[in-house]
N, C-alpha and C positions, 0 to 999 in steps of 0.2 A: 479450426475451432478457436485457438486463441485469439484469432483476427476477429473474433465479437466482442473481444474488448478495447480495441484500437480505438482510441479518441474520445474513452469511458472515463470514471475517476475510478480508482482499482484498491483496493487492499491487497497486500501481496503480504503474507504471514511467512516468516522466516525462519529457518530450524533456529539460528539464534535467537536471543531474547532482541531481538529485534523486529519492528512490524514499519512495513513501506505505502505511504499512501501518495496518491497521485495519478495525473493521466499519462495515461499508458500510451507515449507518441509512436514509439518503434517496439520493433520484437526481433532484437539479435540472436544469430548462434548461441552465442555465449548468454547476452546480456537480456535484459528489459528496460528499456526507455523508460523512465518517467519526467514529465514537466512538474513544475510547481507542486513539487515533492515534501512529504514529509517525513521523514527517517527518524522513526523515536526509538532508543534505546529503554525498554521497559526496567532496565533497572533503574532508571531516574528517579521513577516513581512508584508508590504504592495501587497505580490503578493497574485494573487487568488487561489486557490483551484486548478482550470482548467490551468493557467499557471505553477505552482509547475509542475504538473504534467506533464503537454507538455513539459518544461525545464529539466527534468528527464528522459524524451523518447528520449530527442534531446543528454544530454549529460552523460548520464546512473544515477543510482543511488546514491546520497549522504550520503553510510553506514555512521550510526554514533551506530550501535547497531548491535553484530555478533548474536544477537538472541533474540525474541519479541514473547511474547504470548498477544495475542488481544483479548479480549473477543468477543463469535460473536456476544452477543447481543449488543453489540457497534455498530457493522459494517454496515452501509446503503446498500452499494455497494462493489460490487469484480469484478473486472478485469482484464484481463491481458494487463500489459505493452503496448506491441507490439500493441496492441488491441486499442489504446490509441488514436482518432483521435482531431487532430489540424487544425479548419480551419480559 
């Protein structure tokens, strides 16, 4: 089932105040691949979680990292981009 998101652009929501965007090139044991990644620490900023992410669908993603391994036991949630609803 994960393998439908291989070569997607993914949100990967993190028990930390952390949220991971990018495509998803591999799925390790341990890890998740991400390419042309963006790793934002939500306390940087005042925006939410769910607006990063609507603001990232609306104006693609803000690479700050050509390559991120996530641990999966981090990851809450996966999903793809596109997939991304804003109401």
């Amino acid at each position: 089932m994960l393998e439908d998101f291989l070569n997607h652009e993914v949100v990967l929501d993190l028990r930390s105040p952390y949220v991971c965007l990018g495509k998803l090139a591999a799925i390790h044991e341990v890890y998740f691949e991400l390419r042309d990644a963006d790793l934002h620490d939500l306390r940087d900023s005042k925006t939410s979680r769910e607006d990063y992410v609507a603001a990232a669908q609306a104006t693609g993603i803000k690479r700050n990292r050509e390559r991120v391994l996530v641990r999966r036991d981090e990851v809450v949630a996966i999903a793809k981009l596109a997939e991304v609803v804003d109401q």
